[in-house]
N, C-alpha and C positions, 0 to 999 in steps of 0.2 A: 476427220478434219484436224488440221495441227491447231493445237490448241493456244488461245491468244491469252498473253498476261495482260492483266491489269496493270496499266500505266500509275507508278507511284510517282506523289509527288509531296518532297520531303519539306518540310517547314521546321521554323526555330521550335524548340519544346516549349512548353508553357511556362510563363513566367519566366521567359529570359529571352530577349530581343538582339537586335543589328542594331546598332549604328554608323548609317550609311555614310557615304560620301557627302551627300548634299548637310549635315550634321556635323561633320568632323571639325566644321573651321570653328563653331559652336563649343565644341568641346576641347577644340586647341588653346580657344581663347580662356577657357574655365583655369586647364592646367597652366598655362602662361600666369593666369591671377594669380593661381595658388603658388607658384613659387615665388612671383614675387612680393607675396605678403607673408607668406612662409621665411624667405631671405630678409626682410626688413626686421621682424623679431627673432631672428636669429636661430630659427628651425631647421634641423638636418635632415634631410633625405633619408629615410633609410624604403627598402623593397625587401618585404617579407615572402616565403613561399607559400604555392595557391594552398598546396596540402601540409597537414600536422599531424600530431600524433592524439587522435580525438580526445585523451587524456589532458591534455593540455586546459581547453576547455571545460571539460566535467568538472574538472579543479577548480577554473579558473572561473568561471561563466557560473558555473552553480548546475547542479546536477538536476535541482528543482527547478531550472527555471525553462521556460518555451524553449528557447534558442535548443539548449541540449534535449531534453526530452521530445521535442515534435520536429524540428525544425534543421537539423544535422544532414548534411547529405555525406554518409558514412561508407568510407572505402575499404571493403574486407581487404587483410594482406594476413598472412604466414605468421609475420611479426608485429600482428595484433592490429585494430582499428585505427585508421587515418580518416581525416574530416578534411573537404574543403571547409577554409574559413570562415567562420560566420560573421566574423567579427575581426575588427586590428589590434585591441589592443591589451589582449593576452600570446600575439605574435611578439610584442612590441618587446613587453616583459619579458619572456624566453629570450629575445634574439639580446637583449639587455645584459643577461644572466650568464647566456652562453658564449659570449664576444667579450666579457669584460669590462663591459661602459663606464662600469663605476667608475673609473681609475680616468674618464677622463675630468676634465673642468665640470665644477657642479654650479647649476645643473648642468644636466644633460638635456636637449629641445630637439627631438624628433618630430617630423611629419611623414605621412605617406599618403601614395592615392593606389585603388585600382579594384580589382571585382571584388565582394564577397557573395555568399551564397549561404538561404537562409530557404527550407521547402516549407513556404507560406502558401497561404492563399492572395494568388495576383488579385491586386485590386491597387487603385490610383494611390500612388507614393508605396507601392510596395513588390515589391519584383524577386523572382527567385536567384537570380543570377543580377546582381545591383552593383554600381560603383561607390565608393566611400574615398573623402580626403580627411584625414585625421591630426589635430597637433595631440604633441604626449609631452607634459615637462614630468621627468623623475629627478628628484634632490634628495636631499640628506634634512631637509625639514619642511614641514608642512605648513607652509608661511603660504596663507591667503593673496598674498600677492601673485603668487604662478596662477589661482585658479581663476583671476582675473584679467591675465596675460592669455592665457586659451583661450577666453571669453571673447576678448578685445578680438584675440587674431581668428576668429568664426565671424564673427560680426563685418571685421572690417574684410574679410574674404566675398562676405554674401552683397556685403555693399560693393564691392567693385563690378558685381554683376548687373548693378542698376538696380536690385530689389530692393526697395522701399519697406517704410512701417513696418520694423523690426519691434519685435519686442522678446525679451527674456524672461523665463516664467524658472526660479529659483527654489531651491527649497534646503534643507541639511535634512539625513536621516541622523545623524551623530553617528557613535564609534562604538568598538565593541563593550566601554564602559557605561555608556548610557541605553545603548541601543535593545538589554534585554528588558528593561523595565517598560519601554514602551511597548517591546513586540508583547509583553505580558496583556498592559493595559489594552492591544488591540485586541487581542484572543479573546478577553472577558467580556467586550462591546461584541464581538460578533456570535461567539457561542450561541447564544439564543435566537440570533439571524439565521442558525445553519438552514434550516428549510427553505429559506429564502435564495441563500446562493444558489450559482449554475454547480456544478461537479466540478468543474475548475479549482473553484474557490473554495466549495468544500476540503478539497486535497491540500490546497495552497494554506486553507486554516491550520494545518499538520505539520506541514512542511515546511512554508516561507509566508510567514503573515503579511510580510510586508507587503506581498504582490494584491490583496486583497485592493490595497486602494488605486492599482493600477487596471485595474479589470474593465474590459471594452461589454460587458455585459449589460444588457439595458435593465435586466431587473437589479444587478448588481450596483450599479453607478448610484441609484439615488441612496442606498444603506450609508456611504460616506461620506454622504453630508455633515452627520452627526457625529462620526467616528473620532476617534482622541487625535489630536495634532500636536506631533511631534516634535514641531518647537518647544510646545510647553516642559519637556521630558531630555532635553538634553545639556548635558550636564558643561562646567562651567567651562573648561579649556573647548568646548565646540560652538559653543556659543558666543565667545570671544572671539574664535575665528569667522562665524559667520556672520560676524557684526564689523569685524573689519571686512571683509569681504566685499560686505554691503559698501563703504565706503568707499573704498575705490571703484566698486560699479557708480558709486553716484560722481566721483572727481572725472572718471569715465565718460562722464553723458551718455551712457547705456540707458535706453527704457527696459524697464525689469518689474515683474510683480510678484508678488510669496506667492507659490501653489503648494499649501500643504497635502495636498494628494499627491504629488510630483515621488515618487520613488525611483524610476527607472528600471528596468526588468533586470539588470543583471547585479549578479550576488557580491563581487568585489567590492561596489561602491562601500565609499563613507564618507559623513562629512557634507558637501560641496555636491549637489546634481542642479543640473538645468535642463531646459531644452529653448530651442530659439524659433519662433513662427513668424509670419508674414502675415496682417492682417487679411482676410475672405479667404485662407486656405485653411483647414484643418488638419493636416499632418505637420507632425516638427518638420523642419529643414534638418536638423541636427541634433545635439546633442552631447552629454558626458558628466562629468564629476572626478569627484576625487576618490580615488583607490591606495590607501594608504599601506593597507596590507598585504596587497595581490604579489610582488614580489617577495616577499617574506615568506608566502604561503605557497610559492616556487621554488624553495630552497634559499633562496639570496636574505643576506641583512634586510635589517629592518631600512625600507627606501620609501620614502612617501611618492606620491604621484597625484598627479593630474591629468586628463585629459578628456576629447572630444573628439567628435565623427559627424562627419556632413555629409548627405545623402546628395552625391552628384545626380544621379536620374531623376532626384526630387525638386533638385535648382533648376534644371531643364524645364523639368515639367511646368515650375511656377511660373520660368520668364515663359512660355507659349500661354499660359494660362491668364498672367495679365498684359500679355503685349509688349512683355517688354524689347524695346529697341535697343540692342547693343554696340551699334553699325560695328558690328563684323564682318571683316572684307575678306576675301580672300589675295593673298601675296598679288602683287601686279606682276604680271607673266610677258616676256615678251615669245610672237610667235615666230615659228623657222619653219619657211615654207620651203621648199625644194624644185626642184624641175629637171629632172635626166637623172641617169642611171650612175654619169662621173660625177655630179653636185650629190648625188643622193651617198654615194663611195667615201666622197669627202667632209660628209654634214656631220659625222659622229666626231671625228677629231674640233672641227668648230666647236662645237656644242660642249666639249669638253675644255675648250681655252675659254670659252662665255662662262662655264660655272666658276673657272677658278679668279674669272673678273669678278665676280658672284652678282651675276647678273643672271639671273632665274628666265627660265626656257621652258615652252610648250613647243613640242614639235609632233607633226604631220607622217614622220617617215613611211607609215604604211599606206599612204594614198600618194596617187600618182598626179591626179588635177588639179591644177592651179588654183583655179575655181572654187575645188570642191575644201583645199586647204585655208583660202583664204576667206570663203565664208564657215567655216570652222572658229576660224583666228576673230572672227566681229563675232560671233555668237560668243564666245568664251571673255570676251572685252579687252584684247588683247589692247594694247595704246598701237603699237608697233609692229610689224611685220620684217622679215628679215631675208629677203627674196632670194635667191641662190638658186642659179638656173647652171646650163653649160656654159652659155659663156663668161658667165662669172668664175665660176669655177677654172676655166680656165686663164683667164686675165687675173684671177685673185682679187678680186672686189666682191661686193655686192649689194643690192639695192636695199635701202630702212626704208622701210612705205610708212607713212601717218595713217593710222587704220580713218583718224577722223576726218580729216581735211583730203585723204587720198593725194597729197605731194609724195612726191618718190625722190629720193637720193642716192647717187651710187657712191660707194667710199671703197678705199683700199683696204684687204680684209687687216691687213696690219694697224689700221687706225678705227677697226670696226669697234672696239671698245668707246673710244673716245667720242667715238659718233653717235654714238648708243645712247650715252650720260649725257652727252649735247642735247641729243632730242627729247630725253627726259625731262628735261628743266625746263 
């Protein structure tokens, strides 16, 4: 007997999903926000590529931290390890470094949107294949001012979505002059914890203390109750900064609250970290801080920096989560229905003088029934119909129907525009 194969049937991989059509006006309307709040503060565009050179990262990200040790999805080459990116904004810096930016007007105000990829465990607000929209201000001084200018442009980003009950949860780790006397004082509170930590922590005691107080551990979590806070420990040019900081969060009318356990996982930061939530959700929407050194530690002059990352899949997620209503419409379409074989010959040349009216067109061309086109054209909620039969086609007219009212109109195809924008209004 000839032997029968197993019918496969292939799905997205885990942890990285579609975005279908019935979604897309959702996510046009997101990107529509983000540039136009990105263009109000005066943020540039820039598009990084998907793949790097995985060093970039290990530098850049920290060699201890999750993102590079677990979380890499690493592409063997010839000419050594490439990463998709886990992250923007060690792109941000290389393409900074490698282009010349300095040399334009300082600062310099980047934004970007688009995938990153991080081999997590899926779970709600966390996807292996995820979207991110990022502001980046890099200057020539570390004036608290930018790190509240990123702030503002998160905030007033998430608010254009209709997401309510923002608040901002702030912290400073300080800089490399204050920052070793605290990671001292954490090591000597936890040392005698070690039996307590998961293996995580244990390592991270070795390696990067500071991740201690970021640990999603449930036995871990309560040890930092007690642990030293890092306000206390940081020295007086960081303190100055985060006290102005604070002030313009408050001339802001930002809600904001100190979390001294607030570190963030990755190893550039200094200075300047937040994250920003939505009341009844637990995941951040976003986040970022201030990276004063990370270009410097790429070759480049000393450049301070700021910036931030908002998790589009996570914005998504919140407006289905509390309902939010955005009335997202999709474009009003009118429909071009057809009738014969000379109308159907001549419907592409129309339909190409309608775009350049820029009057936006759904058409029918692969059905042949009137019927079956123009209950198509009320299902999709067209206003208008645009009938073109043969003897239209022939005479050079053709009928506007009122999808509502069902009156019909014949017009000269030379004033078909004008007819159009009549019926409109």
């Amino acid at each position: 007997m000839p032997r029968i194969s197993k019918k496969i049937i292939f799905k997205s991989l885990k942890g990285m999903h579609d975005i279908l059509p019935a979604n897309q006006v959702l996510w046009d309307k997101m990107r529509q926000n983000l540039r136009e709040v990105a263009g109000f503060y005066n943020f540039l565009r820039i598009d990084m590529p998907l793949l790097e050179d995985a060093q970039l990262f290990e530098k850049s990200t920290g060699q201890d931290t999750d993102i590079v040790e677990k979380q890499m999805f690493v592409v063997k080459s010839s000419r050594g390890d490439m990463a998709l990116r886990p992250e923007g904004t060690p792109s941000v810096a290389r393409a900074y470094l490698q282009h010349g930016l300095s040399h334009l007007a300082q600062p310099v105000k980047l934004y970007y949107e688009g995938p990153m990829f991080r081999r997590e465990q899926p779970q709600a607000g966390r996807l292996r294949q995820f979207h991110q929209a990022g502001f980046e201000i890099v200057s020539s001084a570390d004036d608290p001012v930018y790190d509240a200018q990123v702030m503002v442009a998160c905030v007033r980003f998430i608010e254009s979505l209709k997401i309510k009950d923002l608040s901002i949860r702030i912290n400073s780790i300080g800089c490399k002059v204050c920052r070793p006397s605290y990671r001292k004082k954490l090591v000597d509170y936890y040392k005698p914890l070690t039996k307590s930590l998961c293996d995580d922590c244990t390592r991270r005691l070795r390696t990067n203390p500071l991740r201690l107080l970021d640990c999603k551990n449930d036995n871990c979590q309560p040890l930092r109750g007690s642990a030293p806070i890092m306000l206390d420990s940081i020295c007086a040019n960081c303190s100055k900064h985060f006290k102005t900081l604070l002030e313009y969060v408050e001339d802001l009318k930002l809600p904001y609250a100190l979390d001294h356990h607030l570190v963030r996982g990755l190893d550039y930061y200094t200075k300047t970290v937040f994250e920003i939530f939505t009341e009844g959700i637990d995941f951040a929407l976003g986040g970022g801080g201030r990276y004063d050194y990370l270009i410097e530690m790429l070759g480049g002059r000393h450049s301070p920096a700021v910036g931030a990352a908002l998790g589009l899949d996570r914005l998504v997620e919140v407006i289905r989560l509390k309902d939010v209503n955005l009335r997202v419409k999709p474009k009003t379409k009118i429909a071009f229905v057809h009738v014969g074989n000379l109308a159907k010959q001549k419907s592409l040349a129309l339909i190409e003088e309608l775009r350049e009216a820029k009057i936006d067109v759904i058409d029918f061309l692969g059905k042949e029934s009137l019927n079956a086109q123009l209950s198509m054209a009320n299902k999709l909620g067209a206003p208008l119909s645009l009938i073109f039969g043969q003897k239209e086609a022939l005479e050079e007219d053709i009928i506007i129907r009122d999808m509502k009212t069902g009156s019909q109109e014949t017009v000269p195809l030379k004033r078909i525009v004008k007819g159009i924008k009549r019926k409109l209004k």
